[in-house]
NUMARLO-67003 format. One record per residue: residue number from 1; residue in three letters; y, x, z of N, C-alpha, C, CB in turn. Coordinates in Angstrom, 1 decimal. Glycine has a CB too. Layout:
BEGIN
NUM  ALA  Y  X  Z  Y  X  Z  Y  X  Z  Y  X  Z
...
END
This chain:
BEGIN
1  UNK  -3.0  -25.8  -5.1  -2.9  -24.8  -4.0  -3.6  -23.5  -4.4  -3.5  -25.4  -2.6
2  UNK  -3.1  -22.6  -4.5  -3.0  -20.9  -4.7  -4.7  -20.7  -3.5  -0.9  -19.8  -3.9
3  UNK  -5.6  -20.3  -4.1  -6.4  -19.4  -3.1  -5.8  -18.5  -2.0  -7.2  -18.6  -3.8
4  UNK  -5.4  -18.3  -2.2  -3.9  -16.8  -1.2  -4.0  -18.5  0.0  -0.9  -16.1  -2.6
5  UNK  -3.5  -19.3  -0.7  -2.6  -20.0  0.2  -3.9  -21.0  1.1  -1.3  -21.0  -0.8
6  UNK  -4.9  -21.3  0.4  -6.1  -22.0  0.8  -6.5  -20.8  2.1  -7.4  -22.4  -0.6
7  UNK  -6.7  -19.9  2.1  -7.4  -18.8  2.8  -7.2  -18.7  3.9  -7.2  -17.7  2.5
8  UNK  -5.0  -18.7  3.6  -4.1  -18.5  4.7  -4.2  -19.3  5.6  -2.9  -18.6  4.4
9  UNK  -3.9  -20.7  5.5  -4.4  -21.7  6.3  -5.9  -21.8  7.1  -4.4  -22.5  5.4
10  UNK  -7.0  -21.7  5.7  -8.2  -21.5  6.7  -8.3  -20.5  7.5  -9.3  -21.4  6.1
11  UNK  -7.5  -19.7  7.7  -7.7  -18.4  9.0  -6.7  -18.9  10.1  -7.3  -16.6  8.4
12  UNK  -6.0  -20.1  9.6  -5.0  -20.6  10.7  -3.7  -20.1  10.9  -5.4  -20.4  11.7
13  UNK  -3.0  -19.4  9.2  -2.2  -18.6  10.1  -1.1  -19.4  9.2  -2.4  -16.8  10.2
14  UNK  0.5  -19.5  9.8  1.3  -19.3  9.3  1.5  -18.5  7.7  1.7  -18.9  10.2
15  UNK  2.9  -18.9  7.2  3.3  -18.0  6.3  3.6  -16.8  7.5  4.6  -18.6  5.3
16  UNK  4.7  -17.3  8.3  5.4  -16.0  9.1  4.6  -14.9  9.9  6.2  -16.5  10.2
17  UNK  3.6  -15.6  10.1  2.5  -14.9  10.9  1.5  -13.9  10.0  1.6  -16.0  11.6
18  UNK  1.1  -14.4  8.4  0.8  -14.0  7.3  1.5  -12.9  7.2  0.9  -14.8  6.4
19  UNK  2.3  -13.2  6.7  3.5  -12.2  6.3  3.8  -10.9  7.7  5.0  -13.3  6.1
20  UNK  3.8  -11.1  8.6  4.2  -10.2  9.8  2.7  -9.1  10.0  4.5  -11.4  11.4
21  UNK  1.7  -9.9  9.4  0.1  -9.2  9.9  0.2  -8.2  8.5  -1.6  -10.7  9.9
22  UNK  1.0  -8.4  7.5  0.5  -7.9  6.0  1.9  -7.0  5.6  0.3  -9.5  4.6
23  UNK  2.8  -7.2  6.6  4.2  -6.0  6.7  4.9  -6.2  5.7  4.0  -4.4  6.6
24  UNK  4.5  -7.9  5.0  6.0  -8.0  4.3  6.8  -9.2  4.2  5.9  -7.6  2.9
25  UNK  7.3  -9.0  3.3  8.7  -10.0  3.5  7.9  -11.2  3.2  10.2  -9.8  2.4
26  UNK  8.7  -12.7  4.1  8.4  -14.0  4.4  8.8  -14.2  2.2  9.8  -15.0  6.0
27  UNK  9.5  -14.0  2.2  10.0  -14.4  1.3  9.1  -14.0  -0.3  11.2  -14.0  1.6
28  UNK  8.2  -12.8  -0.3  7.7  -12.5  -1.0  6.1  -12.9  -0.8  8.2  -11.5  -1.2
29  UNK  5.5  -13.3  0.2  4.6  -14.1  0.4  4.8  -15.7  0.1  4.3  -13.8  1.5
30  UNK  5.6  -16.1  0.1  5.9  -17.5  -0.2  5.8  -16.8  -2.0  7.6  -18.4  0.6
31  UNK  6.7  -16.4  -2.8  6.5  -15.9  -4.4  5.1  -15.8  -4.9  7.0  -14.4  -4.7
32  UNK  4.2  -15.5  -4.1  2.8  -14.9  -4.1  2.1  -16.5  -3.9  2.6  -13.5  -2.6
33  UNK  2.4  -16.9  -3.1  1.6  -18.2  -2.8  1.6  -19.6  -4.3  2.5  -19.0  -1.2
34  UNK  3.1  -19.1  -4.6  3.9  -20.5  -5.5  3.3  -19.7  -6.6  5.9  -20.8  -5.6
35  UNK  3.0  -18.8  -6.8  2.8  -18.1  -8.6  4.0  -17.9  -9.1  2.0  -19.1  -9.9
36  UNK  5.6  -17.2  -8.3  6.5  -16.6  -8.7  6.5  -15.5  -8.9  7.3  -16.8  -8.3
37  UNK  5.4  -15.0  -8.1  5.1  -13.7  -8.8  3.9  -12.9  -8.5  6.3  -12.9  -8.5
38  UNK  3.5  -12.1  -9.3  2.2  -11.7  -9.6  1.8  -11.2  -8.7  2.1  -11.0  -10.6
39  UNK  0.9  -11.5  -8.3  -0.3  -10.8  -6.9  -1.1  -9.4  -7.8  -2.1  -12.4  -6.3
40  UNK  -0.7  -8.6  -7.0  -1.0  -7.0  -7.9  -2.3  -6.7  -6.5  0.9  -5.4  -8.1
41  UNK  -3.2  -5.8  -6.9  -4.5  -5.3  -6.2  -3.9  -5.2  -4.8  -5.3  -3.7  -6.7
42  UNK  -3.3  -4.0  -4.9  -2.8  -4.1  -3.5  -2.3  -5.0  -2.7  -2.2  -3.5  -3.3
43  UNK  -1.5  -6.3  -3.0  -1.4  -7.0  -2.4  -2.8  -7.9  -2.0  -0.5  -7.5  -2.9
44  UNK  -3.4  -7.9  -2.7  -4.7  -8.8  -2.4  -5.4  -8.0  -1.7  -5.6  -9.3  -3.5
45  UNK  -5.8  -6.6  -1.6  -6.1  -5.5  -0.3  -5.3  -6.3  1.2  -4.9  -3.5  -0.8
46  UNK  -4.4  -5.6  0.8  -3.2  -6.2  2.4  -3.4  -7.3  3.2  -1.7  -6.6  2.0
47  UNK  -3.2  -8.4  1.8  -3.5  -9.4  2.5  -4.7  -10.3  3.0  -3.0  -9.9  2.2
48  UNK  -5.9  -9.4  2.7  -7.5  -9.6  2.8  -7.1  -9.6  4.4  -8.8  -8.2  2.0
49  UNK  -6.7  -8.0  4.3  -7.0  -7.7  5.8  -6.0  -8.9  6.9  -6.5  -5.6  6.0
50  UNK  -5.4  -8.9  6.2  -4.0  -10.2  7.4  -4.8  -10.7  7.2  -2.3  -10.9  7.1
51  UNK  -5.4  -11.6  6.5  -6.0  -13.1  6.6  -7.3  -12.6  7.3  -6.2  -14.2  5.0
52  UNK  -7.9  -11.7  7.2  -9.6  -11.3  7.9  -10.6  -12.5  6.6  -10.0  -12.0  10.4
53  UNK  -10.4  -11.8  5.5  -11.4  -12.0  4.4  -11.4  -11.0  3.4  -11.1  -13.2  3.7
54  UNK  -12.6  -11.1  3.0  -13.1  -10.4  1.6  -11.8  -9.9  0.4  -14.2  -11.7  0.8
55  UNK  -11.4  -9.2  0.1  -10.4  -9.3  -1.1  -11.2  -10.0  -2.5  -9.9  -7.5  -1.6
56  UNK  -12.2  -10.2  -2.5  -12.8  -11.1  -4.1  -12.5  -12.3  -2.9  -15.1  -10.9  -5.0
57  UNK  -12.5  -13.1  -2.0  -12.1  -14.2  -2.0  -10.7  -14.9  -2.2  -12.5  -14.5  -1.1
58  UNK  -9.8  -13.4  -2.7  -8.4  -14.1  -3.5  -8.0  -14.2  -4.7  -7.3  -13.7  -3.2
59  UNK  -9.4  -13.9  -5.2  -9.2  -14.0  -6.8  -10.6  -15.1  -7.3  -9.4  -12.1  -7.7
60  UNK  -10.1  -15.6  -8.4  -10.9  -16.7  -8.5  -12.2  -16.1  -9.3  -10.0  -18.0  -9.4
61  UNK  -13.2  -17.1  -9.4  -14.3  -16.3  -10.6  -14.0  -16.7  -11.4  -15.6  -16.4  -10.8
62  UNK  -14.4  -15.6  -12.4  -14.6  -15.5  -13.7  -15.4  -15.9  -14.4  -14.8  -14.7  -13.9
63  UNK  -15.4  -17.0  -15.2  -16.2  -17.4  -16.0  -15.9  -17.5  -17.7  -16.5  -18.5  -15.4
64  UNK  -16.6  -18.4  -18.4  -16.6  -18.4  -19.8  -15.3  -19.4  -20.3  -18.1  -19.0  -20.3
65  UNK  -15.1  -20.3  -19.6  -13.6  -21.3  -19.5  -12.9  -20.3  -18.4  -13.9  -23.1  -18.7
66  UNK  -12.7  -19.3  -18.4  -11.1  -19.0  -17.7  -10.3  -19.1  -19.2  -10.8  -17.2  -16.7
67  UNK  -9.2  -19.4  -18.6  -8.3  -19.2  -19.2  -7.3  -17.9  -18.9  -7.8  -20.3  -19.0
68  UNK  -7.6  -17.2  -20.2  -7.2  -15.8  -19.8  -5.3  -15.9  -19.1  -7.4  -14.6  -21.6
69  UNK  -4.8  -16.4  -19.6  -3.5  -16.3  -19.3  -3.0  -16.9  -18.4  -3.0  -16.5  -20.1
70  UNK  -3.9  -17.3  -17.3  -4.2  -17.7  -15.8  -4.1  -16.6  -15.1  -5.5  -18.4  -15.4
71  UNK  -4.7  -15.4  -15.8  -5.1  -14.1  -14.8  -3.8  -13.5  -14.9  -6.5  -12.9  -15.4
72  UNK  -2.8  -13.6  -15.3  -2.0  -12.7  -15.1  -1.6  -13.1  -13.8  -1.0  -12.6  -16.0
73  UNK  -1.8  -14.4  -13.3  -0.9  -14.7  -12.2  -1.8  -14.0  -10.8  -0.7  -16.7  -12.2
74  UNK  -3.1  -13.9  -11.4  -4.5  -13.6  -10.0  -3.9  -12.0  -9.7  -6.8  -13.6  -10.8
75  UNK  -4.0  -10.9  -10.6  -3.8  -9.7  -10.1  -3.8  -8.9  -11.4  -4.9  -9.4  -9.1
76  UNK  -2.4  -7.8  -10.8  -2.3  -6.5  -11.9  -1.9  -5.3  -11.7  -1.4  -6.6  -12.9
77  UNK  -2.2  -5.0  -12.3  -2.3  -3.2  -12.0  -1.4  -2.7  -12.7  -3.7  -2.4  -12.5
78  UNK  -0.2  -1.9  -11.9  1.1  -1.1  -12.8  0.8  0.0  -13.2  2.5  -0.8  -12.1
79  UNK  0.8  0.9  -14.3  0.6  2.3  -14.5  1.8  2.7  -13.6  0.6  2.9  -16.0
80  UNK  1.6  3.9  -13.0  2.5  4.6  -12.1  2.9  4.2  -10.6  3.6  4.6  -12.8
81  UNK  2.4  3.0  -10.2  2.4  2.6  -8.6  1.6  2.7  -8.3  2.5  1.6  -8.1
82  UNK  2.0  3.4  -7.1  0.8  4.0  -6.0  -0.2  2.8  -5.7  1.5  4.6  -4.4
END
């Protein structure tokens, strides 16, 4: 289970309700939850505030065993998106 998705729950909420509090599609919160697709800063902004938590509580820590190629799935940053 995705942290996004552990959070979601511990604040009680639905995907639909998730998704409706964070202004986006059902469908791309579920992508976000499964690791279909990459959770970029601003989504983890957005959805701090929908769920009412910290944005570092949707990214995992960092330690000496991460596995770097885990992080692509946690959060990225596009050159040129706002």
């Amino acid at each position: 289970m995705s942290l996004l998705t552990k959070k979601r729950k511990e604040a009680g909420l639905s995907m639909t309700e998730c998704a409706q509090r964070a202004g986006m599609d059902l469908s791309k919160l579920s992508r976000l939850e499964h690791g279909h697709l990459k959770l970029k800063v601003n989504d983890v902004l957005i959805l701090s505030r929908a769920i009412g938590c910290q944005p570092s509580e949707l990214i995992p820590a960092l330690d000496d065993e991460t596995d770097p190629d885990a992080l692509t799935a946690v959060a990225t940053a596009e050159e040129g998106t706002p």
